[in-house]
C-alpha positions as CSV (number, residue, x, y, z in Angstrom):
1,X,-11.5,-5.7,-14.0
2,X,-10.8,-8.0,-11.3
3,X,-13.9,-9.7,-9.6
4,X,-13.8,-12.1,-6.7
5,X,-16.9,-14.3,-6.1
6,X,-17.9,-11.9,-3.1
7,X,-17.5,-8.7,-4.9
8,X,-19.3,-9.5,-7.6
9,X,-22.8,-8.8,-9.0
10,X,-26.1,-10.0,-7.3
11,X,-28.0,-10.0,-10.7
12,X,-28.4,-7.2,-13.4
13,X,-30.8,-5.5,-11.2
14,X,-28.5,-4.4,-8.9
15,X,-25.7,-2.7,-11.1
16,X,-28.8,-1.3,-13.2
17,X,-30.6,0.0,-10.5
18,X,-26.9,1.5,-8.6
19,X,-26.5,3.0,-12.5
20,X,-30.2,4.7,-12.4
21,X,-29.3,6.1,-9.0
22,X,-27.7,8.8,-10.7
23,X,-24.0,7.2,-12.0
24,X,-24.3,8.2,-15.6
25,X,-20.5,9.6,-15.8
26,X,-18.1,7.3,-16.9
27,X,-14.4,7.7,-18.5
28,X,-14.5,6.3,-22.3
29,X,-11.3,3.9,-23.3
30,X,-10.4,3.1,-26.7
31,X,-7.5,1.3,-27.9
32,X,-4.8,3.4,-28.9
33,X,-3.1,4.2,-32.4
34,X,-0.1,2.2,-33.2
35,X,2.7,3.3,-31.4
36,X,0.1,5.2,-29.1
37,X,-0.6,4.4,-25.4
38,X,-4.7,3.8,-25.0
39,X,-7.1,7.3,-24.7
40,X,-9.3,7.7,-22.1
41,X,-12.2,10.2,-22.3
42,X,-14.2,11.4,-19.1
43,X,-18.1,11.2,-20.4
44,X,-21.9,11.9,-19.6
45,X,-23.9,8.9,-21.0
46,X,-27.1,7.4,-22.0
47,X,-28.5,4.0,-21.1
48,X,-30.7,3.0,-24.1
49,X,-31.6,-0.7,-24.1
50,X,-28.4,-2.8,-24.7
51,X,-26.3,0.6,-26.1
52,X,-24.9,3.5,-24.5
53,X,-25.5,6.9,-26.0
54,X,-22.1,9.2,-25.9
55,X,-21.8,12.5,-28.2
56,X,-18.2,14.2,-27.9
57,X,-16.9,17.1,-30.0
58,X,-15.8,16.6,-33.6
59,X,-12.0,17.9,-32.7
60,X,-11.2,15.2,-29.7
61,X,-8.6,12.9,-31.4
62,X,-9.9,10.1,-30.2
63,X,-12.2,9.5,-33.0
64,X,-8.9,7.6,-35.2
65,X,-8.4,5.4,-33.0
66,X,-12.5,4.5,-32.4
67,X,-12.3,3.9,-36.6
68,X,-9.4,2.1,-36.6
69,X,-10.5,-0.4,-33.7
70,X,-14.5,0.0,-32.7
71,X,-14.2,-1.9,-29.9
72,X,-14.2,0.5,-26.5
73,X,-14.8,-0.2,-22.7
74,X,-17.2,2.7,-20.5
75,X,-16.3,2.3,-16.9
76,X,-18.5,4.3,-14.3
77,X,-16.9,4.2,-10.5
78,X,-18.4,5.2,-7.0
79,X,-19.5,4.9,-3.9
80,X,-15.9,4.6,-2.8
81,X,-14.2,5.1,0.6
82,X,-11.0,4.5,1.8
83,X,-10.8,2.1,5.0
84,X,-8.0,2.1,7.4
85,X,-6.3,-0.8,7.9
86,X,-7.0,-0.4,12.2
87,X,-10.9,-1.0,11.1
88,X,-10.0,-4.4,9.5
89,X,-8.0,-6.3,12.0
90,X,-8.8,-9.5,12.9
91,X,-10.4,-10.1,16.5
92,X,-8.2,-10.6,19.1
93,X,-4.6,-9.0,17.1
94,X,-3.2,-5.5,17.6
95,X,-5.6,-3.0,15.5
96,X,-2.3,-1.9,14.0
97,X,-1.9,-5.3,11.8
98,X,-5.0,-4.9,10.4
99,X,-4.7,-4.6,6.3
100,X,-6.5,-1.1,4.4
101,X,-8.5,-1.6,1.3
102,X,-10.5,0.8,-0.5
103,X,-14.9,0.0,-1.0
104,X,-16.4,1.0,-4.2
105,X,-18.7,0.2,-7.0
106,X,-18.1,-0.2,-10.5
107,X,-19.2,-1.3,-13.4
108,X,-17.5,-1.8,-16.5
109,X,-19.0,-2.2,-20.3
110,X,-17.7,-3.7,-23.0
111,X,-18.9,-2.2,-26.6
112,X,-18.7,-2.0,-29.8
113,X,-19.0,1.4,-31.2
114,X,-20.9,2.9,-33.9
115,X,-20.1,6.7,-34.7
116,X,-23.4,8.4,-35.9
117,X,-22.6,11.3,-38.0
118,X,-26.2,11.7,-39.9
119,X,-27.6,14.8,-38.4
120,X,-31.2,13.9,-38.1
121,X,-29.7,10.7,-36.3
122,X,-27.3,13.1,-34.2
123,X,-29.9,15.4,-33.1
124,X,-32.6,12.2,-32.1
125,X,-29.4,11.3,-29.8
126,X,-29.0,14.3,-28.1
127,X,-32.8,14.0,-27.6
128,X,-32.3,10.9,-25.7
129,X,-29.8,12.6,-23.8
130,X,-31.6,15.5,-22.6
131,X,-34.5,13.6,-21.9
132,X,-32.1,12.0,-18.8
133,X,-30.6,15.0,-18.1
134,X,-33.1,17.5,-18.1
135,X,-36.3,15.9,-18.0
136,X,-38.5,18.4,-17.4
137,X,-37.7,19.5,-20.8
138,X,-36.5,23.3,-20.0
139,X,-34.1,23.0,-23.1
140,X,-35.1,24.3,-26.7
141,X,-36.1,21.7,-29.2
142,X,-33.0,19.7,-30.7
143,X,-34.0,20.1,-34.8
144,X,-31.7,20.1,-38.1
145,X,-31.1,23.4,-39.4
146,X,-33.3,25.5,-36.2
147,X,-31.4,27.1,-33.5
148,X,-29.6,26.6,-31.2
149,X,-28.5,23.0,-31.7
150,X,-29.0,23.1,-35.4
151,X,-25.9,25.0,-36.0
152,X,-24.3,23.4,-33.3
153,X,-24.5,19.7,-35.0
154,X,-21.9,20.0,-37.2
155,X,-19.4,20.7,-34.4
156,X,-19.9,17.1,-32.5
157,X,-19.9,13.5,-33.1
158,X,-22.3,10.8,-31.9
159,X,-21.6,7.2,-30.1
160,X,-23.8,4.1,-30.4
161,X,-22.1,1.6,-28.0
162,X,-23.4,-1.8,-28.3
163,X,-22.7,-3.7,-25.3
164,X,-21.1,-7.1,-25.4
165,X,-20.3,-7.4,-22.0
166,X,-20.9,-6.2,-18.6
167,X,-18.9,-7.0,-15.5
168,X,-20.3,-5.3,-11.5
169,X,-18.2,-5.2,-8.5
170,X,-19.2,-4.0,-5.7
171,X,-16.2,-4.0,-3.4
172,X,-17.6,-4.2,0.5
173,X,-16.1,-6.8,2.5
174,X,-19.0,-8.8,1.6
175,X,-16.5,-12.5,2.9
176,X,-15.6,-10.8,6.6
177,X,-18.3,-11.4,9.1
178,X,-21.7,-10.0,9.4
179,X,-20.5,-8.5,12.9
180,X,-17.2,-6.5,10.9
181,X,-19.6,-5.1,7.7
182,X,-21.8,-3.8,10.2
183,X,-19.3,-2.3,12.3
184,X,-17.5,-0.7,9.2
185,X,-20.3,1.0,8.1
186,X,-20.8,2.3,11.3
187,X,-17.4,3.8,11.5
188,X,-17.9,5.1,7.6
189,X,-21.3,7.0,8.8
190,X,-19.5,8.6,11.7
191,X,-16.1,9.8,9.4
192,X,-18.4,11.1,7.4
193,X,-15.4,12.5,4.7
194,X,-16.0,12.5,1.1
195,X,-18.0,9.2,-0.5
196,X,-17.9,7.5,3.2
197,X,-22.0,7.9,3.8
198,X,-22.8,6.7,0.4
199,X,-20.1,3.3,0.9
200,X,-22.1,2.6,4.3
201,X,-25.0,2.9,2.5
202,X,-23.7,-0.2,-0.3
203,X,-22.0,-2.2,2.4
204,X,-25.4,-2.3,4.4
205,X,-27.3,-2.8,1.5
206,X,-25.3,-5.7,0.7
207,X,-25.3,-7.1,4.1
208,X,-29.0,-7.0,3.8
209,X,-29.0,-8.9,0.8
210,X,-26.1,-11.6,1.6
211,X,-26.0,-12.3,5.1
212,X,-23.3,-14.4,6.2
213,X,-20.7,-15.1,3.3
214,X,-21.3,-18.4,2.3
215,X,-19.0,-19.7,-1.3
């Protein structure tokens, strides 16, 4: 991923705190077979420390190419909008010669995977899980050989992802003028269509934070 000094990262709190705000969907991708183009694998995960925690179903046939090459990248996107080039024109030229670009967040990990297979060690993982998901723990306990999930355990695969590397873009306009953001996000709030009041929301966050873009 592609990150120019504006877009990226204030510090680790920021992508951490944007991932705790609910983006804990991602799309798994994992170096393909020989001869094979690279799988990608839409995913609920975990944050646990420095790893990600993934489970996916035994059949997915992605799990030969994870043992053949361990190293994988998790990529969670959004907060995105698309902005019409007539809102980015420069002041004083025809609104029409005004460039589009598209705002959004990401952030991108790079890991190394471990595959759990133990079943005490699968089970603790979907613990961890559920404990996110459905903290108020209306779900029956997640024990070896007890139903429901006992039975289930056989039929699904856990992932440990170490991470190596993180990279955070947040893609705002954070170099045009204070004057431009604001107006943008203005223009975002009023649309109002699909991911355009949670973009303002970044790009005025970010404004808050940055100011004037100095490099």
């Amino acid at each position: 991923m592609w990150v120019q000094p504006w877009d990226a990262g204030l510090d680790d709190a920021e992508w951490q705190t944007w991932l705790a705000e609910g983006h804990d969907f991602g799309q798994l991708s994992v170096n393909g077979l020989p001869g094979r183009p690279p799988a990608v694998v839409p995913t609920h995960f975990v944050a646990d420390g420095r790893h990600l925690l993934v489970h996916l179903a035994r059949p997915n046939p992605v799990w030969a190419a994870i043992e053949r090459d361990p190293h994988v990248v998790l990529t969670v996107i959004g907060d995105y909008a698309f902005v019409p080039g007539t809102w980015r024109a420069k002041a004083g030229t025809p609104a029409t010669d005004g460039v589009p670009t598209s705002y959004y967040a990401a952030v991108q990990f790079t890991c190394r995977a471990e595959i759990v297979d133990d079943p005490a060690a699968k089970a603790e993982l979907l613990r961890r899980q559920l404990a996110h998901f459905q903290p108020g723990g209306d779900h029956a306990p997640v024990t070896v050989g007890e139903p429901p999930y006992g039975r289930m355990l056989p039929g699904i695969r856990g992932l440990r992802l170490a991470v190596t590397e993180v990279l955070a873009k947040f893609k705002y306009d954070d170099h045009k003028p204070v004057e431009h953001r604001a107006a943008v996000a203005g223009r975002l709030t009023a649309r109002g269509e699909g991911l355009d009041a949670a973009a303002a929301q970044q790009q005025r966050r970010r404004l808050d934070r940055i100011g004037p873009w100095t490099p």
